[in-house]
N, C-alpha and C positions, 0 to 999 in steps of 0.2 A: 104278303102286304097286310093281309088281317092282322097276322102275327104279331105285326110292327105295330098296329094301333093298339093294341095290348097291352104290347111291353111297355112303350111310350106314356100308357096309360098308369099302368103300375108304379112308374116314374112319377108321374106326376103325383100321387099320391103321396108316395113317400118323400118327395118334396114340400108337400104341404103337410104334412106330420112332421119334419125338419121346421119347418118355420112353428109350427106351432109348438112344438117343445123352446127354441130360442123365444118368442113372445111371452112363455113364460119365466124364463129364465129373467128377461129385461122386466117384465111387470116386479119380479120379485130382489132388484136390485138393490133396495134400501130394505128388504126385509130381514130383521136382526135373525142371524144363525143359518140362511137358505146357501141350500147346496147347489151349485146349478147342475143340470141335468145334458146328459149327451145321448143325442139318439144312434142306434147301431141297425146295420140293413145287411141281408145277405140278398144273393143273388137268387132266382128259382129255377126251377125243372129246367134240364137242358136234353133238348132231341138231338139225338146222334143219329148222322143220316150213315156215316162212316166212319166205323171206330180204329186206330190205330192197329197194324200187326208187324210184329216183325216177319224183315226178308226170308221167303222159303226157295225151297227149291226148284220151283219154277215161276215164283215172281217175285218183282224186287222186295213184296210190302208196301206198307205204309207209315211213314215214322211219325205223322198226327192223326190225332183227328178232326171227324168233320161234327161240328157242332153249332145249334143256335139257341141260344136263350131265350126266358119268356119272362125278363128283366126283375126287378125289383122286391122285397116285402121287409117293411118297418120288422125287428125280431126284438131288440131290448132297449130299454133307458138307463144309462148308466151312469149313477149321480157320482161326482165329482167330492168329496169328501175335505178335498185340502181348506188346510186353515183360512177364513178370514181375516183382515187386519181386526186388530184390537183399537176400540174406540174407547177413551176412559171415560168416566162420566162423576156426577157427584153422589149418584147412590152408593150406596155399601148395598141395598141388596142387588144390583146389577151386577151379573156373573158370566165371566168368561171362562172358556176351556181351554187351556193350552196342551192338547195333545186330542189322543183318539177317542175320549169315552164321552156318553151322553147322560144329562141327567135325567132324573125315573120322575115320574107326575101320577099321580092318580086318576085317571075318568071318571065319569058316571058310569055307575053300576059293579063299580070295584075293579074296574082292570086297572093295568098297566100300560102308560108308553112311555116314552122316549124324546129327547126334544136337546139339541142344540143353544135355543135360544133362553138366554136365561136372565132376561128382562124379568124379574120376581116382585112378586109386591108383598104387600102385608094385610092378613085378614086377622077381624079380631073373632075369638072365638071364645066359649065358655073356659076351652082348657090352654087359654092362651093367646099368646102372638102366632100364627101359622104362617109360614112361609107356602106361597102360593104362586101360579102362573096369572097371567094378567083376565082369564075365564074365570080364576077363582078354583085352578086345579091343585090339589095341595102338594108340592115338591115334597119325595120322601128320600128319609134316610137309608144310607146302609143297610139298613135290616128291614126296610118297606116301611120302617111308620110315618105320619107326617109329623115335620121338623116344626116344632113348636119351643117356645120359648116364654117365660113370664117377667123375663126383665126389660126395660125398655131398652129399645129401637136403638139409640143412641150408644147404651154401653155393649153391645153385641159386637160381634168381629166376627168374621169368617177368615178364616184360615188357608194357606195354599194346598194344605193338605184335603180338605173340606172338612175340619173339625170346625164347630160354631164355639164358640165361646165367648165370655163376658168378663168386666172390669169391675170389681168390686168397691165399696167406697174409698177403699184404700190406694185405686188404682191396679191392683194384683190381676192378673190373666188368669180368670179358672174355665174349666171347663165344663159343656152344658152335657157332656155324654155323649153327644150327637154328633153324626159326622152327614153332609150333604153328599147322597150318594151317586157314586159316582162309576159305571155300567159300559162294558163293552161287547164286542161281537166278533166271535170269529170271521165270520164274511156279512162286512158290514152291508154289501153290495144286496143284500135280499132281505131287510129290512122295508116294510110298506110305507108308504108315504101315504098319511091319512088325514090332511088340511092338519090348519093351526102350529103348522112350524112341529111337529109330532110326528114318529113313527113306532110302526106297533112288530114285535119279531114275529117270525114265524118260523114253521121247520127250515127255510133253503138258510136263513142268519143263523141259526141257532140259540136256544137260550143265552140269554142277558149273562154274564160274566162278571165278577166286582174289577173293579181297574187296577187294582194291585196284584190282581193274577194273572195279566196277559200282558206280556210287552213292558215298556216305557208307564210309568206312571204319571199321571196327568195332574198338570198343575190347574188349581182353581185362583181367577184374578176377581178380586171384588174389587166391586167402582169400574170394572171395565165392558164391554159388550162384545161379541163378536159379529162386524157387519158378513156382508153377502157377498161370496166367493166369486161372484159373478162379474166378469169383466164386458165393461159396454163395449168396448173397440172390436172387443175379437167377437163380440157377439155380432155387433154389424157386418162384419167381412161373413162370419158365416150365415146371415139372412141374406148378402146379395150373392154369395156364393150358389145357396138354395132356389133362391127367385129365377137366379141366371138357368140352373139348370132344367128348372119348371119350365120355362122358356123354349129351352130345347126341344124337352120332350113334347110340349101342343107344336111347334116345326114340326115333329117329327111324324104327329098323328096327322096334320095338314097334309105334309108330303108324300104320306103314305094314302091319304086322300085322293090327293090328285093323281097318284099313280092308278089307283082304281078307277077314275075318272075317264082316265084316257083308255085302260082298259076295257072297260064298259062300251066307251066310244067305238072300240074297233068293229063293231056288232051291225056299226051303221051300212 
């Protein structure tokens, strides 16, 4: 009966880390580019009071065994990656991805991350127009530098390829050099998730990848956004799905209570 307030207990836990991965899922519903997140649980330690054997020669065997669990533990979060709907909008620098790569941003203090959302603004700088994230992170090219420009805002185009180019007074398409770069991963699934709609690789993703050497090559939509993968319906069914089983499990410490109760009682 201890056992059971334990297990039930474990339960409960990893039902309130279920809910709380979905509350973030739902808080982050309107957030341009967000992945939603699913949590994964394995079972724990199982005592074998009697383990299966096959029939011998003077008994029949046992063809199961006897076992009890000591329930539950939260093990990973595994973000959901599939596309967004595409919202258009009337920026040309608002950028959508259609396929699997993320664009590269610059930090403070010279690293690298990674970011879906590609809400971009415009900073003005000594060496130009800079294309930046809405913090003021400068988005970089192909080759890590940041994507700068000196012609105005207006005669600029971005390309499905992520080439940047511009319209000369003649009206001509030439090119600035530059292409918005565009990064993939082998196992997208171990990428950090580190605020700001960003994530940073490490060894379990592997090194960043350019997007024309892995798979499908990804199309770039300017004037478009891409919203949050996050579906509110199926998120409620799995909050009352969670709540329910939270539920369960304080039953089950209860019951497991009052069986000690009455236990204790027999003493009288």
């Amino acid at each position: 009966m201890i056992n059971a307030m334990w297990t039930a207990a474990s339960g409960m836990k990893a039902m309130q880390f279920s809910v709380d991965t979905i509350a973030n899922n739902l808080a982050n519903v309107s957030t341009t580019g967000y992945k939603k997140e699913r949590p994964e649980f394995e079972d724990l330690l199982y005592v074998t009071m009697q383990k299966a054997v096959a029939p011998g020669a003077t008994d029949t065997g046992k063809p199961v065994n006897l076992q009890v669990g000591h329930g539950v533990l939260p093990r990973a979060t595994v973000r959901d990656f599939a596309m967004g709907n595409l919202e258009q909008t009337t920026n040309k620098l608002d950028m959508a991805l259609e396929g699997d790569a993320f664009f590269q941003v610059q930090v403070p203090g010279g690293g690298v991350q990674y970011t879906r959302d590609g809400a971009f603004k415009l900073s003005i700088t000594e060496e130009g127009n800079m294309l930046t994230t809405a913090r003021g992170y400068p988005v970089l090219d192909r080759d890590g530098a940041p994507i700068t420009f000196t012609q105005q805002l207006a005669n600029i185009d971005f390309q499905e390829s992520g080439e940047v180019t511009y319209r000369d007074e003649t009206g001509l398409t030439l090119p600035t050099g530059q292409y918005v770069g565009l990064f993939k991963f082998q196992n997208v699934q171990g990428l950090e998730a580190t605020g700001g709609n960003l994530y940073t690789q490490n060894s379990a993703s592997g090194a960043a990848i350019a997007d024309t050497e892995l798979g499908k090559p990804t199309v770039l939509r300017s004037s478009y956004l891409e919203s949050s993968n996050v579906a509110v319906v199926e998120e409620m069914v799995k909050m009352i799905t969670s709540q329910r089983a939270y539920e369960l499990n304080s039953k089950a410490i209860t019951t497991a209570d009052d069986m000690l109760q009455t236990a204790n009682a027999l003493r009288r």
